[in-house]
KOLMARPA-208494 format. One record per residue: x, z, y negated of N, C-alpha, C in turn. Coordinates in pm, whole numbers, plus 50000, padded with zeros to 5 digits. Layout:
<markols>
XZYXZYXZY;...
</markols>
This chain:
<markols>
259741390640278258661381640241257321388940259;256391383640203254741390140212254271386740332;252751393440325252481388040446251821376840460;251701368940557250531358940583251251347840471;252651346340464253091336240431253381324240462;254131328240612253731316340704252821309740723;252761291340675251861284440781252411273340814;252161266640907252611253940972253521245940868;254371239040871255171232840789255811238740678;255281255140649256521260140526257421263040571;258441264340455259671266440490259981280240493;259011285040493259461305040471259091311540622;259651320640644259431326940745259651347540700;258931354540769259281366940754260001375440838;260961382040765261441389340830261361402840859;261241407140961261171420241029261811433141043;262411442740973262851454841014262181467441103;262561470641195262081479741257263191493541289;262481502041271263511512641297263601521541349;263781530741477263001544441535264161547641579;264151556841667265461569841698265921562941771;265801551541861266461544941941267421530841821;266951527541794267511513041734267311505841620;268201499941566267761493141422267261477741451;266361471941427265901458441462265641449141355;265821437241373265701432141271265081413441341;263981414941322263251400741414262721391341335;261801378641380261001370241322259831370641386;258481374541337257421371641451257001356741441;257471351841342257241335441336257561325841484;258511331141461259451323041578259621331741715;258041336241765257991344041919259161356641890;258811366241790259731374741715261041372241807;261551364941754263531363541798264121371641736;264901380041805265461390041773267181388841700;266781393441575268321381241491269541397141531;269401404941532270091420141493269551431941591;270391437941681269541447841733270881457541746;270731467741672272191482541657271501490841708;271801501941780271911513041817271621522541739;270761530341721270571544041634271771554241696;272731560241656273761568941671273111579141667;272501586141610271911598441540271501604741663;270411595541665269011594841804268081604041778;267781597641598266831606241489266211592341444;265141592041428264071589141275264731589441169;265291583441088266081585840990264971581340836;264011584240918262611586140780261701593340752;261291597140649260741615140629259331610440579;258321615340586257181615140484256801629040475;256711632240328256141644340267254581650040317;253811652740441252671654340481251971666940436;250661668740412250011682540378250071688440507;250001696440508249371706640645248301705740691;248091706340807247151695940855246631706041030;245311712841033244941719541163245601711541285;244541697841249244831689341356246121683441384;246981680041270248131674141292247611656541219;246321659341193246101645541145246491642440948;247131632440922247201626540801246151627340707;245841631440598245061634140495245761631440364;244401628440252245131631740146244781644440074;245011644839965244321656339876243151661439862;242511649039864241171648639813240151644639922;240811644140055239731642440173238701658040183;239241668240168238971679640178237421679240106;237821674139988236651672539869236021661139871;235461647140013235281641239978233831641239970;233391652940059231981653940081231261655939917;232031665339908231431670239761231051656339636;232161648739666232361638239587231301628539579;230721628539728229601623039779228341625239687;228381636439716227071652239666227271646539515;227881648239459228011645239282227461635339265;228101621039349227701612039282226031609039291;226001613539425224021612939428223421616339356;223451633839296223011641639213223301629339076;224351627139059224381614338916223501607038925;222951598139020222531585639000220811589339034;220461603139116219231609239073219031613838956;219601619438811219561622638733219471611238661;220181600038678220291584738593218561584438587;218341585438729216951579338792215781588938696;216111596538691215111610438655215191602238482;216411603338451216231598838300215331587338225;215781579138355215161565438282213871569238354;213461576438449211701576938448210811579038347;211601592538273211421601838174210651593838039;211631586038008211551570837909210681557237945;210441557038040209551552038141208081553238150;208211565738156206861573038207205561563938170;203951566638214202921559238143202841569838034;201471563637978201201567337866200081570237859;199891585837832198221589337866197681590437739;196381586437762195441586937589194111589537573;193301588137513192621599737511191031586837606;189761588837579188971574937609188481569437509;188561577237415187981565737248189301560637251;190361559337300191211545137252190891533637324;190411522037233190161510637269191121498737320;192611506437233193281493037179194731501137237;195641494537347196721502537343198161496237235;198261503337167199631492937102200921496637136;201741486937249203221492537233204231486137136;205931489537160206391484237059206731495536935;207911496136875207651503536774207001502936628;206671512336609205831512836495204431509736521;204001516936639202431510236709201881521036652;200551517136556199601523436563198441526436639;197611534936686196861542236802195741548036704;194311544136690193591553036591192881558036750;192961572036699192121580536826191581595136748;190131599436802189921614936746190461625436761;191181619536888192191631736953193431628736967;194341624336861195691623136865196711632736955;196741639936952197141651737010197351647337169;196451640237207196251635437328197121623337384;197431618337300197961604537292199951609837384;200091608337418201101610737479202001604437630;203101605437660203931600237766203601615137915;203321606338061203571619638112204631624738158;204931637438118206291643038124206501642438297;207921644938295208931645238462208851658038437;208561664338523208881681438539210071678138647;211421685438616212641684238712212901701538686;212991701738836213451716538867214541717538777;214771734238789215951739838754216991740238852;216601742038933217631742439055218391727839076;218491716638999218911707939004220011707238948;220091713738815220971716538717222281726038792;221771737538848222461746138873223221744739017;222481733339091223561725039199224541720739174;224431710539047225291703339007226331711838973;226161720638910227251732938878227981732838952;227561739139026227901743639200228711731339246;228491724739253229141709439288230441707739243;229971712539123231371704939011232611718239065;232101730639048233021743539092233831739339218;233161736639337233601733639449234501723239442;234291713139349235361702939316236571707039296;236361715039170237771719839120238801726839200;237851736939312238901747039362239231737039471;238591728539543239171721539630239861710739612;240271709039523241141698539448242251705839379;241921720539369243301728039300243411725339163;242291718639121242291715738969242511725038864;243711728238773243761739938684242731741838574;242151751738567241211754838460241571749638345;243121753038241243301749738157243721737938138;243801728938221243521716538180242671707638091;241121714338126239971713438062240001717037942;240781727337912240671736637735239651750037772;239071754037896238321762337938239681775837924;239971776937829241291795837840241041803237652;240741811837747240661820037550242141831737587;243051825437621244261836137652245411832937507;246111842037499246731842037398247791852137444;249141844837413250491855737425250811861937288;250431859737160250581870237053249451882937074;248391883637102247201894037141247841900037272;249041900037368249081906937444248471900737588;247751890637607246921885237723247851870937788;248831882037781249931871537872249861868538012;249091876338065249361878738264248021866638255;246771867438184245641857138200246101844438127;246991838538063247751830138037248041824438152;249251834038201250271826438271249091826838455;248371831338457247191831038542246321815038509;246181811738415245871801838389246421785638383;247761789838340248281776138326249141778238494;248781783038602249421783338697248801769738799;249811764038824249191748638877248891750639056;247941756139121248531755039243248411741039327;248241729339288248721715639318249771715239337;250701716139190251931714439182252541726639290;252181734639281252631743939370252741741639516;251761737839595251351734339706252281715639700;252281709839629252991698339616254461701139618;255181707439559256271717339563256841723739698;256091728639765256031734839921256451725740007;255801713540020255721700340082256861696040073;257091689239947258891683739933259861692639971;259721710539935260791718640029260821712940156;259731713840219259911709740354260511700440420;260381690640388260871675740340262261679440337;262501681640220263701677640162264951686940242;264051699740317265021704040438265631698740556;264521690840595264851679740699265641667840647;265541662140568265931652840543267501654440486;268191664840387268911672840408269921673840530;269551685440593269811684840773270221673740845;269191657740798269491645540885270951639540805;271301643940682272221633940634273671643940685;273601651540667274411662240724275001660240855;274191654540967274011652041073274901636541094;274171628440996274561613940952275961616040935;276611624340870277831622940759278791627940873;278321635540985279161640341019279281633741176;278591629841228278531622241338278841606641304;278941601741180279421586141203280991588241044;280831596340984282191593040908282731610240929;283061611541074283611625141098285021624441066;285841617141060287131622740994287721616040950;286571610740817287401604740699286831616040573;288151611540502287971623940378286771618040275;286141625340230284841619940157285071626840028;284731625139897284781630039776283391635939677;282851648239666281731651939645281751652239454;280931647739350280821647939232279481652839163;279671667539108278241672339074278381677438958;277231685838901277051692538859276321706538879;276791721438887276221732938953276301741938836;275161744838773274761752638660275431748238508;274701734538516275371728238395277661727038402;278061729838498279641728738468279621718538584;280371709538579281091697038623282201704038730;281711697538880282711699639005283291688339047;284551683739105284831675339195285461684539337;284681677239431285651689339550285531672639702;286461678839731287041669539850286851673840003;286171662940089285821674640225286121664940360;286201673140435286511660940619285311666740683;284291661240709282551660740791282751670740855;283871664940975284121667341146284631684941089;285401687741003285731702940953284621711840890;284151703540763283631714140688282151715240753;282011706340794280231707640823280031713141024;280871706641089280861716041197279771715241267;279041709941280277331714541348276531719541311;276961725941154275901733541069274901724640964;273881721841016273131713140930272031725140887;271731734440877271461744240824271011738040625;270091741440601269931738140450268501746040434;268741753140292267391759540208267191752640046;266231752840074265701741339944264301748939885;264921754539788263811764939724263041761539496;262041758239479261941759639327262001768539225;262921781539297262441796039229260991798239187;261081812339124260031820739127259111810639033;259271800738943258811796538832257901782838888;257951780839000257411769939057255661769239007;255181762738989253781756738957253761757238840;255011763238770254251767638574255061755238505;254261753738396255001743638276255981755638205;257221744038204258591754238083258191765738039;256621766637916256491771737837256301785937848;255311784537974254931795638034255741803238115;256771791538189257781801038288258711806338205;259071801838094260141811338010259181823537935;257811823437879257081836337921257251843338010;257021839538136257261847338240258631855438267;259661848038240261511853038282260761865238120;260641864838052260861874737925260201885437965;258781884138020258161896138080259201903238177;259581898238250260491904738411261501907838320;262001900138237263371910138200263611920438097;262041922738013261821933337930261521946638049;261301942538167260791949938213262091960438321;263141949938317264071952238415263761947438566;263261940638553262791938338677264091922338749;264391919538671265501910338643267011907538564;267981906538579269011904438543269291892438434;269721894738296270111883138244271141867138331;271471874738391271591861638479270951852338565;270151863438604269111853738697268111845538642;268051854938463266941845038371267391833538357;268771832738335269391823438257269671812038382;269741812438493270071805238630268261801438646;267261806738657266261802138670265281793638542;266341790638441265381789338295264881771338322;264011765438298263911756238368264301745438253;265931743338243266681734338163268151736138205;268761728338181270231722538241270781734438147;271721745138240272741753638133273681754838244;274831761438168276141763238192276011782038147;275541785838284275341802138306276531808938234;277651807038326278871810738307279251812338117;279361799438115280231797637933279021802237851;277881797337891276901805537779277201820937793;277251827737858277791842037901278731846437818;279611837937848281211836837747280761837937608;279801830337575279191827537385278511841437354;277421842337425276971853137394277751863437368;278471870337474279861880737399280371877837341;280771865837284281841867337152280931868037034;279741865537031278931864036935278611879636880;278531887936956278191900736984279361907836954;280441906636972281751910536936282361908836820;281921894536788282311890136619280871898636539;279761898336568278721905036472279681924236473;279891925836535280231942936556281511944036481;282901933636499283401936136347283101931036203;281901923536205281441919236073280951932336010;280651935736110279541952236061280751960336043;281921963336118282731974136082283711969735932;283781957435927284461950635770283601958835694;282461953735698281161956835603281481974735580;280851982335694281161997135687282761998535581;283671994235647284781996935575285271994735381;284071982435348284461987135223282951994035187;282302001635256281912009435160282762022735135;283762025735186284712037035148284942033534992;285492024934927285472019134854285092031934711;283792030334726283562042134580283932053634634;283542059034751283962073734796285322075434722;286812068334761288012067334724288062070134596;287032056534504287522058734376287242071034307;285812078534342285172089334295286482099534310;287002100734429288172111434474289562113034384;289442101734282291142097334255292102087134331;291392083634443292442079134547292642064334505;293382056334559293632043434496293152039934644;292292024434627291152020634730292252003734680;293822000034678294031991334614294161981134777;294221994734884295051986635062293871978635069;292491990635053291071981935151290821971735083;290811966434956290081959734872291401945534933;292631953334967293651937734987293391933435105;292661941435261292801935435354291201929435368;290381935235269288611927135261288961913435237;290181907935092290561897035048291131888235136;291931894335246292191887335357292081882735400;290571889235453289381885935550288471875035506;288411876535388287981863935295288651852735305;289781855535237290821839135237290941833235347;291011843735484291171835335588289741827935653;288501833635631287351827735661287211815635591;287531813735508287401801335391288501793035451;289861795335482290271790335570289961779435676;288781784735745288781782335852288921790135971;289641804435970289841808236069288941817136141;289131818636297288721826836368288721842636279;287461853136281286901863436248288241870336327;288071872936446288831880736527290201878336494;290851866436434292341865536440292581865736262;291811868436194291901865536082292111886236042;291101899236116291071907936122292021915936174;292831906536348293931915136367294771912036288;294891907136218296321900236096295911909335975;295031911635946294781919135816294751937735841;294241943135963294211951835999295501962236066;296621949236088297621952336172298711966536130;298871975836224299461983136177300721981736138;301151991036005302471989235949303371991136020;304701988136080305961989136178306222004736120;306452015036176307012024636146308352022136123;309322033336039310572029335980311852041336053;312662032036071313432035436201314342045436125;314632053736225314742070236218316622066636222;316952074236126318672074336140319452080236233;320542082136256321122089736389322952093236306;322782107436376324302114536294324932101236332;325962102636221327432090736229328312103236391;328462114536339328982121736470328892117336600;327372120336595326642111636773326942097136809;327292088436716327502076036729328662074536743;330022084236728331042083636750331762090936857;330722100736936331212108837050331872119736969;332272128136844332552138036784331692147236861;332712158336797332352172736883330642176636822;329932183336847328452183636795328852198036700;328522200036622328562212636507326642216236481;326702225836553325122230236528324842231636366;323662230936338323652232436198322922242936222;322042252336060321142260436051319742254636122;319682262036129317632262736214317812248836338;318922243136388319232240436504318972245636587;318552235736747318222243536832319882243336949;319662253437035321262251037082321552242737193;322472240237261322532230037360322202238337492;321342224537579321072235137727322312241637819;321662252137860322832259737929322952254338084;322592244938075322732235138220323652223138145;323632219038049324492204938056326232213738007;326842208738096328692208938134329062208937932;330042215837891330402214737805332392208737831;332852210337738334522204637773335342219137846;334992232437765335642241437768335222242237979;333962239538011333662244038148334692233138286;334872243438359335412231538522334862224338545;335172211138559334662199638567333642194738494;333802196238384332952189738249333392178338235;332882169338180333622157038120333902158238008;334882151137930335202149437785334042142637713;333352152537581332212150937504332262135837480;333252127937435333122115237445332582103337492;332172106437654331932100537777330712103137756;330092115237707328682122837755327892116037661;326382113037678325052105337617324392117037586;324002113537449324012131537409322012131037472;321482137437483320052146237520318982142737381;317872142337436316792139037290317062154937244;317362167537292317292174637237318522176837147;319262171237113320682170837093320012157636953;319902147136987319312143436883318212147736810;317322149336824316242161936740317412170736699;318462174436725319052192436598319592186036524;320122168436548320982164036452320332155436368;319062153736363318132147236309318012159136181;317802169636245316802178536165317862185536074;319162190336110320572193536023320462181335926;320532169535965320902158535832319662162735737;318242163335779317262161635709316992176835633;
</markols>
């Protein structure tokens, strides 16, 4: 309920939550705060964070306390300048002493000998008034962290080469310094649930559902095991922190023309939801399919060379057609190429009818002879040629006799 709802005879009353490292509370101050709920904090934590600037004293500020003096200073300088203006317009009106007759109003005529004379008296306002205000307004900006190009104040340009005063420009250090803050934050707070998860649901199984570089995880965990006492956590915006998209993907292109960075780390820091990994995967096949598009391509230009020679060009021109029919198809580049490219089965080599029957071996001409290490029949303890698996060299003489 709001506040200051209660009064005598309504029917509403408010209720109270209170919460600190000791206890959860829950009262009425209506009713001599009666205490409806009072639990135990387990933790024996604050289980509430606020994002604070940094602060000498330790005291609470906002952004713009820093700058409030200044704010002060401006508006005075405004409303003296208001003042100065409308004096200006204001002013009397000096004239000469032959005017008899003053006429105001527009369209007043004034007959005088000395027109010239006839005039408003001017405000003389320093210069140095102007050039405070300057001063004023400067001090605003830097103490407010205000980005220059916000204003439209940037003559930078990334086609001319004036990329570093660009990305110098659109660099936010608000957001930056705002950025810092929630790390901080979000470490502690982090740390406390960690703490939470594992000190009150320590050994029940819990089920975690994310997403980590654009690919989809489910993973399953027990507090009291996996987490252990380690509430340990880093909470960082990468290098790209204070810049808009536009500029931080400027920036990853500079570092990685330069080597100064890894295509992976561009691609893990790009500031949009990707899937590092499988994009990885795309890119090489993309790169792999362009490199045999190019070697198809190379390959029929043999094509006239052949014909110029006499040679018949009838194989390349059938496996280009291939490559065709199957793209029209539908099919995969790569599976459409090993099918068209595939080498012919070589054609299987005959073998003596002799050797296949265990017959005696009959050397032929330009045969080579049998080794003088393998047992023949005529030798002691030879086996019968029958039994024996004849030697590749034994096949090679009977290869080469038939042929």
């Amino acid at each position: 309920m709001p506040k200051n709802v209660y009064s005598p005879g309504s029917p509403y009353v408010s209720l109270v939550r209170y919460h600190d490292k000791d206890q959860d509370l829950i009262f009425i101050p209506e009713r001599k705060n009666l205490v409806l709920s009072n639990v135990p904090n387990p933790i024996g934590k604050c289980m509430a964070y606020v994002a604070m600037r940094s602060s000498i004293d330790g005291e609470a500020r906002g952004q713009f306390d820093d700058v409030l003096s200044v704010q002060l200073a401006r508006a005075r300088f405004a409303v003296l300048q208001i003042q100065a203006a409308e004096k200006s317009i204001q002013a009397p009106i000096a004239i000469p002493q032959d005017v008899q007759e003053l006429a105001l109003g527009p369209d007043a005529i004034m007959r005088s000998a000395n027109p010239q004379g006839i005039r408003r008296v001017p405000l003389e306002l320093p210069p140095g008034v102007f050039q405070e205000s300057g001063v004023l307004e400067r001090e605003l900006r830097l103490g407010s962290r205000y980005p220059e190009v916000r204003s439209g104040n940037i003559d930078a340009s990334i086609v001319t080469g004036r990329g570093v005063q660009a990305l110098q420009a659109g660099f936010d250090t608000q957001i930056k310094s705002a950025q810092a803050q929630f790390a901080r934050m979000f470490t502690d707070l982090a740390s406390l649930c960690f703490e939470v998860d594992e000190k009150i649901f320590g050994n029940m199984t819990k089920e975690i559902k994310g997403v980590d570089d654009g690919t989809p995880f489910n993973m399953k965990y027990i507090p009291s095991k996996q987490i252990d006492g380690n509430y340990g956590v880093d909470v960082r915006y990468g290098i790209m922190s204070g810049m808009d998209p536009n500029r931080a993907i400027i920036a990853l292109l500079q570092m990685r023309s330069d080597k100064l960075v890894s295509r992976d780390y561009v691609r893990r820091e790009i500031p949009m939801e990707l899937n590092v990994t499988q994009e990885e995967q795309r890119v090489d096949i993309e790169e792999m399919r362009d490199s045999l598009r190019v070697a198809v391509a190379q390959y029929a230009q043999a094509i006239p060379a052949l014909a110029a020679q006499g040679q018949d060009p009838s194989q390349i021109i059938t496996r280009i057609a291939e490559v065709i029919q199957g793209r029209q198809k539908g099919l995969q580049l790569e599976t459409i190429i090993g099918k068209a490219f595939a080498p012919e089965p070589a054609p299987e080599m005959p073998i003596a009818p002799e050797l296949m029957q265990g017959a005696p071996q009959v050397p032929a001409a330009g045969a080579l002879p049998a080794p003088a290490s393998q047992p023949t029949p005529e030798q002691p303890g030879g086996a019968p040629a029958a039994a024996q698996r004849p030697d590749i060299g034994q096949l090679l003489a009977a290869i080469g006799g038939a042929a």
